[in-house]
Backbone bond lengths (Angstrom), bond angles and torsions (degrees), N, CA, C in turn:
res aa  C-N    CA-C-N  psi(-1)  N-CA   C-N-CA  omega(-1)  CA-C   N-CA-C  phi
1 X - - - 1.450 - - 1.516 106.58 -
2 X 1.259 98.72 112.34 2.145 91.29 172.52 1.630 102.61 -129.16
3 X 1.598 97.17 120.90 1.289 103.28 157.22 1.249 134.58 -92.66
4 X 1.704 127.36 121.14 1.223 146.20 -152.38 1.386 112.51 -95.37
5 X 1.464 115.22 113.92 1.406 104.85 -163.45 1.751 105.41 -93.66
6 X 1.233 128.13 46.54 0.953 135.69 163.74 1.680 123.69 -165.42
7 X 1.018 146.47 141.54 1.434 140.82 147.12 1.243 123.68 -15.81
8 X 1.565 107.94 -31.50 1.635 106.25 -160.72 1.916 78.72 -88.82
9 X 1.415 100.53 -62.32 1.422 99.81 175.24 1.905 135.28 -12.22
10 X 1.016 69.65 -49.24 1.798 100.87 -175.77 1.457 109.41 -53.21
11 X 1.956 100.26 -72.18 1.333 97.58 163.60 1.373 125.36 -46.13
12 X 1.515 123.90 -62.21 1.450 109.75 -159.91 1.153 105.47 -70.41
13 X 1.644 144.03 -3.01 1.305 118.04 -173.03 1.420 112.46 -69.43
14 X 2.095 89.31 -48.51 1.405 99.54 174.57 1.400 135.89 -50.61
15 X 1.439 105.59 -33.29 1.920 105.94 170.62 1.457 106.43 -74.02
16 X 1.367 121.99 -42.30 1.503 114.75 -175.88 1.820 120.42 -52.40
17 X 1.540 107.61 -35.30 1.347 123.95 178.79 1.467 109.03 -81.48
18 X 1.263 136.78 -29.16 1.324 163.78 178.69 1.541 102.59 -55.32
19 X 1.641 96.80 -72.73 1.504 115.93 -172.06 1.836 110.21 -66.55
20 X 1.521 110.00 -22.44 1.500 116.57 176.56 1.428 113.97 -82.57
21 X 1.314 118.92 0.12 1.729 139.21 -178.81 1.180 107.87 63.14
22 X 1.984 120.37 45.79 0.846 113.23 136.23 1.390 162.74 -58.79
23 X 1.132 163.62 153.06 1.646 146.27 177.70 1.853 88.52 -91.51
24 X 1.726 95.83 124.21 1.371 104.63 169.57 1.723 117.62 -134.56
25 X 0.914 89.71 122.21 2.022 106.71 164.24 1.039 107.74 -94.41
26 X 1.317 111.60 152.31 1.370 143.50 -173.71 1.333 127.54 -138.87
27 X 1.029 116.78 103.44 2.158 118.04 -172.75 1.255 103.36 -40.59
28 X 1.345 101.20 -70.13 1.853 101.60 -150.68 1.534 96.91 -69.23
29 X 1.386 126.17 -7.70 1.389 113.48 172.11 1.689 128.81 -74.45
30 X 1.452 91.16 -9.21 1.528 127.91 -172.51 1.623 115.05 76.53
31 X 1.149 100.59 21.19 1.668 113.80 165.00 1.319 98.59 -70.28
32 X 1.812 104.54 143.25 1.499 117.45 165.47 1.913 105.12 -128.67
33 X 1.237 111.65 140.18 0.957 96.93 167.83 1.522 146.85 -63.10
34 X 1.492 125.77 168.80 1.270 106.12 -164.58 1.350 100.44 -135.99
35 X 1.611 124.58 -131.78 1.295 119.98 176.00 1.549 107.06 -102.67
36 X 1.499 117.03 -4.01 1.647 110.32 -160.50 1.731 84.93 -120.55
37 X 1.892 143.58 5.20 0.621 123.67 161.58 1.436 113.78 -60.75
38 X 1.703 116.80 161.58 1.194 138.97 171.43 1.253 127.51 -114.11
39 X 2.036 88.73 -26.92 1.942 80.38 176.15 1.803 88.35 -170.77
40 X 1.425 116.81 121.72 1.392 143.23 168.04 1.643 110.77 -79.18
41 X 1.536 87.56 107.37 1.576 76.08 167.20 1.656 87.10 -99.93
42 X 1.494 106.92 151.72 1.130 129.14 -168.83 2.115 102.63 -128.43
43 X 1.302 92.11 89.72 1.707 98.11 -164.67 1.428 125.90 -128.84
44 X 1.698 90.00 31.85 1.807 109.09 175.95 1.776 112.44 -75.76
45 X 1.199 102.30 1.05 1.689 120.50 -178.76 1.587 114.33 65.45
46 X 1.668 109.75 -44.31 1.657 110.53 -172.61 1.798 106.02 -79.83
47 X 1.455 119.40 3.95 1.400 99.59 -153.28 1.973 104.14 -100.55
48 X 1.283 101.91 15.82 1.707 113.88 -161.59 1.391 96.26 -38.49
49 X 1.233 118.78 -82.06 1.778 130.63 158.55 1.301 115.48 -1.44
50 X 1.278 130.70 -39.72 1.668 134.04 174.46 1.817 99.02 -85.70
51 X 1.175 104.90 -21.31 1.499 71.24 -172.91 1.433 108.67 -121.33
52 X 1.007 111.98 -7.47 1.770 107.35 137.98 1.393 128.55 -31.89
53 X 1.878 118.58 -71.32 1.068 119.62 151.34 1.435 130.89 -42.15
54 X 1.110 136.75 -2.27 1.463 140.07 -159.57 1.752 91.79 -110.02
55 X 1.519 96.71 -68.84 1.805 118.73 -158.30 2.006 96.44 -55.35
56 X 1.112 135.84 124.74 1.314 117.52 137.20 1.682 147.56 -42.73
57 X 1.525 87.48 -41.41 1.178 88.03 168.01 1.988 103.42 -128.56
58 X 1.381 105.19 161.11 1.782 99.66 175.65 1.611 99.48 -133.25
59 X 1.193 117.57 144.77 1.573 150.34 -165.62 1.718 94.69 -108.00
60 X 1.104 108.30 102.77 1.602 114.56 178.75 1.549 108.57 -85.68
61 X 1.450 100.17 99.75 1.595 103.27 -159.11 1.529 124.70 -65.38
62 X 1.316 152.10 136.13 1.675 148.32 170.56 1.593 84.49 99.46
63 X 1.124 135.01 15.66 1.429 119.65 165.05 1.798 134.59 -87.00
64 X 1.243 93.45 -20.24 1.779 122.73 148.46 1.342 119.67 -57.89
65 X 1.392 112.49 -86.90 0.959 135.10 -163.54 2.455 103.76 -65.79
66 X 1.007 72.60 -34.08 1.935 69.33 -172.12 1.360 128.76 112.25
67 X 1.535 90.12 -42.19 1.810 105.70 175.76 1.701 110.42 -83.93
68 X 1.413 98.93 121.22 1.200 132.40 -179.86 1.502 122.43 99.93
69 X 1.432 122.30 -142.75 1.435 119.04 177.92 1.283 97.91 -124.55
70 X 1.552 135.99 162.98 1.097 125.24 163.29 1.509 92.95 -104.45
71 X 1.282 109.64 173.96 1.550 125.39 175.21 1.501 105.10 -76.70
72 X 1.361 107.85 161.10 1.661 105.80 157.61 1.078 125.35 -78.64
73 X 1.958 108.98 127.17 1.079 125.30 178.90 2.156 126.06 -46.11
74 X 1.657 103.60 -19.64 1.144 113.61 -173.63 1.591 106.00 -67.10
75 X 1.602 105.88 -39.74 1.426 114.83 179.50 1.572 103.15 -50.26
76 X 1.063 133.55 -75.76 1.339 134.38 -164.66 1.572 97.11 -58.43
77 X 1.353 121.81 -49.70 1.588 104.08 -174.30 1.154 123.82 -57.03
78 X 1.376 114.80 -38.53 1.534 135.51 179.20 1.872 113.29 -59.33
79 X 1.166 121.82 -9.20 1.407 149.03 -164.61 1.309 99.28 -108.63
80 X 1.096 142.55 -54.34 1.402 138.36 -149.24 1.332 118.43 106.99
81 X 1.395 126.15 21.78 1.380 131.81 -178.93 1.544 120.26 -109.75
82 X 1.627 102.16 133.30 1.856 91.80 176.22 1.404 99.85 -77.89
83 X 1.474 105.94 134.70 1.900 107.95 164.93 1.294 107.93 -80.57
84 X 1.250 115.35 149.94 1.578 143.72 129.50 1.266 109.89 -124.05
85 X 2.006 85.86 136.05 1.638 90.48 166.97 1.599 102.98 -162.07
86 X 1.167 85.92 149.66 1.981 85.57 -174.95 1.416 147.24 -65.98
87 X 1.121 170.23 153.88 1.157 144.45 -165.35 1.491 132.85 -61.10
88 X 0.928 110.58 0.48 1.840 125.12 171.74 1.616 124.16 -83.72
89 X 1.312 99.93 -6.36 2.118 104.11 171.30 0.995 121.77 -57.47
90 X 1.747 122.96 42.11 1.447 119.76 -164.55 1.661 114.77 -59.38
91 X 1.358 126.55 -37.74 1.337 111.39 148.33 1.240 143.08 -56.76
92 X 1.149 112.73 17.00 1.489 116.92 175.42 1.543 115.95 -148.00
93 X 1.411 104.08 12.60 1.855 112.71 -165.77 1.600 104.93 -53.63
94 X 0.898 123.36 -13.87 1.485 125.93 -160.77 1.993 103.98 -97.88
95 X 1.441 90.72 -43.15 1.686 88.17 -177.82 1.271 102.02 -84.68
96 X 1.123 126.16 -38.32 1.556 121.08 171.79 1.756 117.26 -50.70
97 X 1.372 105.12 -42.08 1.369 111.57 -174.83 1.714 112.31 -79.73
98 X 1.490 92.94 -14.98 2.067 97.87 160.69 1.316 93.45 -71.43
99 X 1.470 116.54 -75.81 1.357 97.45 -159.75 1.126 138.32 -79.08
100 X 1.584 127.56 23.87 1.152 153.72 175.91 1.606 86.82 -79.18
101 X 1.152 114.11 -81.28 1.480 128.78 -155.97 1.480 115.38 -52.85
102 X 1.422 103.01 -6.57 1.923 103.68 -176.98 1.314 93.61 -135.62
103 X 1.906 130.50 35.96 1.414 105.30 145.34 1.661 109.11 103.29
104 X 1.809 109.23 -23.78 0.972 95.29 -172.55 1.519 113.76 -122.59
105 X 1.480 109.61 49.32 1.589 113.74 -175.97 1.950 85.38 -160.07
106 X 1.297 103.49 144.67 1.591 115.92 140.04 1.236 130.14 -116.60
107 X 1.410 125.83 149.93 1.177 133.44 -172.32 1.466 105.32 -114.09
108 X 1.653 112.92 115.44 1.499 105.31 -167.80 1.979 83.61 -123.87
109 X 1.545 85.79 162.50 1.692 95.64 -157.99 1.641 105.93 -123.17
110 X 1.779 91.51 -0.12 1.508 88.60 177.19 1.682 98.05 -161.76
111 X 1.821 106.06 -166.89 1.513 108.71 -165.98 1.349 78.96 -79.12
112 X 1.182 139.00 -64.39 1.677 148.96 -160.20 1.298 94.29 -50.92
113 X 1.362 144.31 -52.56 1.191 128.38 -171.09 1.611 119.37 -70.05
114 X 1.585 102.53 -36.70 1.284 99.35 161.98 1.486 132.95 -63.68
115 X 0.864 124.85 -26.97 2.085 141.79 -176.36 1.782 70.78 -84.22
116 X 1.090 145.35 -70.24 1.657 111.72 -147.64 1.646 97.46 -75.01
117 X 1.151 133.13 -46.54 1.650 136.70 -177.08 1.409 93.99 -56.68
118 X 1.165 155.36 -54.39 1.334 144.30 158.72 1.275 109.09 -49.94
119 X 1.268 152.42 -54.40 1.487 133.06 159.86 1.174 127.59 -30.55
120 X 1.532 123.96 -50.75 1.210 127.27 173.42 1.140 131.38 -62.90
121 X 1.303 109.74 -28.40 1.496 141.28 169.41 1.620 117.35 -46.71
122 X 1.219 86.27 -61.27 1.799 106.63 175.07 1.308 116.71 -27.05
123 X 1.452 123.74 -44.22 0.878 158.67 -158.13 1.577 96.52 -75.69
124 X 1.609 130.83 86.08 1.139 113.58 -138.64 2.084 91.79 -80.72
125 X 1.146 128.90 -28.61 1.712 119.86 -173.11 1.697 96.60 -53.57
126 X 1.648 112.88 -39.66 1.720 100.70 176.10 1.396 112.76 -60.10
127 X 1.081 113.75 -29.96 1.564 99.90 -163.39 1.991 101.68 -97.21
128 X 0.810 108.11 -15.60 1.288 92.74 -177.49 1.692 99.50 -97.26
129 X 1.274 138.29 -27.80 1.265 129.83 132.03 1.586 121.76 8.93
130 X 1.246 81.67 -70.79 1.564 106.19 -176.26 1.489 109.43 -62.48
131 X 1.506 109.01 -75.78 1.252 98.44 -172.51 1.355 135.32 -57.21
132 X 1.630 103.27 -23.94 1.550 112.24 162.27 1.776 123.44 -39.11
133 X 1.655 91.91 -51.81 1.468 109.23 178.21 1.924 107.21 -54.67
134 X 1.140 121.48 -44.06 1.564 138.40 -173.56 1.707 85.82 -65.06
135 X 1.340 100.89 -84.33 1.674 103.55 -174.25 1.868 109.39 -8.27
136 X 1.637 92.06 -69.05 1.586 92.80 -167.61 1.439 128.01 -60.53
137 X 1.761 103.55 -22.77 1.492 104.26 -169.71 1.671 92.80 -74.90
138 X 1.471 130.96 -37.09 1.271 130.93 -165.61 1.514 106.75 -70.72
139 X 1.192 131.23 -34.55 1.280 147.53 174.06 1.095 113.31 -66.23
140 X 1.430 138.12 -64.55 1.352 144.56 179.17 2.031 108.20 -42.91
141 X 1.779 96.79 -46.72 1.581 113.20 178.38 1.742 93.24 -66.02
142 X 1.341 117.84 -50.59 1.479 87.92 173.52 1.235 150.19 -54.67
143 X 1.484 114.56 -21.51 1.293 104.99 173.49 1.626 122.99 -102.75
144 X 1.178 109.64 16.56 1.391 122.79 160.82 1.562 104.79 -93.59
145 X 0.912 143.44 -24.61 1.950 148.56 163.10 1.579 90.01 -48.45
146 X 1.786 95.67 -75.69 1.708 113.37 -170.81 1.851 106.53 -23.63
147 X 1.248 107.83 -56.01 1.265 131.16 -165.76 1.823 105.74 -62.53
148 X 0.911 122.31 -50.63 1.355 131.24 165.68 1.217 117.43 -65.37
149 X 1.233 139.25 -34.01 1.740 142.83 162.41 1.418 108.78 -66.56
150 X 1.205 107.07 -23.48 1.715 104.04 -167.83 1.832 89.65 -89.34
151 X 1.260 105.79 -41.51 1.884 108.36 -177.28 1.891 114.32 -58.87
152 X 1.616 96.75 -35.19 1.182 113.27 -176.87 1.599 112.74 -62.18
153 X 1.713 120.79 -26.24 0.859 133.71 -140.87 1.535 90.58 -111.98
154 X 1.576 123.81 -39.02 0.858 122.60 -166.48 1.636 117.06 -75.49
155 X 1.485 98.61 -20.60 1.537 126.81 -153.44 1.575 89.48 -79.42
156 X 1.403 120.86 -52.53 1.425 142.75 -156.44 1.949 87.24 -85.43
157 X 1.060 131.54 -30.98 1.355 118.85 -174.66 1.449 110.14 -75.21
158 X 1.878 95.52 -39.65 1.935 93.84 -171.62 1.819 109.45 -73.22
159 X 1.235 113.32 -16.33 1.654 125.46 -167.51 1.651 97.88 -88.30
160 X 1.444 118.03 -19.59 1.711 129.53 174.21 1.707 102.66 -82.45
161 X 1.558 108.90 -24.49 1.455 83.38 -159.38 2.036 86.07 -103.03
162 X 1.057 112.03 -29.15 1.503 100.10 175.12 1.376 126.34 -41.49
């Protein structure tokens, strides 16, 4: 499943996978995948959230390469997804490097590193391993948020009733 963060995107993934004699679907074409697809581009833009839940693991895309932004890694953890993503998430080096450090992120530094971290992956006890590990770091951060909305709330009630 690759979501294409652009139109132009869209196209070339699909000709690049096309031209490699892949089997490709396409959303907005109203293709769904089947059993002989090979590779979904998934390019309705609002559906990221579904395919988080879907993917085991998610590939935080332009994080290799440099060009572009990758998304935040919390999104996919927060989903049920093991991350990988490459060393270029400079907006996000910090949450990545949490969840690097507790098990529930990889940091791949190349295409080869990625095809073997996706091999291993496959392996669904590794990957849910993983995402378990993601789950908790995102969870644990939730209820310290929780904790601050509820303070926020309390703060704004006593300043209402003065």
């Amino acid at each position: 499943i690759v979501v294409p963060a652009s139109d132009d995107d869209r196209t070339s993934i699909r000709d690049t996978a096309r031209n490699r004699g892949l089997r490709v679907a396409v959303r907005s074409a109203g293709e769904e995948p089947d059993s002989q697809s090979q590779v979904y581009v998934a390019d309705a833009g609002t559906e990221l959230g579904l395919w988080y839940r879907v993917a085991p693991i998610a590939y935080l895309g332009a994080s290799i390469s440099g060009d572009g932004t990758p998304r935040d890694p919390y999104e996919a953890a927060a989903l049920g997804s093991a991350v990988l993503a490459g060393p270029n998430g400079k907006a996000h080096r910090d949450t990545l490097e949490g969840l690097r450090a507790a098990g529930a992120a990889r940091i791949v530094r190349s295409a080869e590193d990625l095809g073997t971290a996706v091999s291993d992956l496959l392996s669904p006890d590794r990957a849910a391993l993983m995402a378990g590990r993601a789950w908790e770091i995102v969870s644990d951060g939730a209820q310290g948020t929780d904790r601050v909305v509820e303070l926020v709330g309390e703060t704004l009630d006593l300043k209402g009733a003065a």
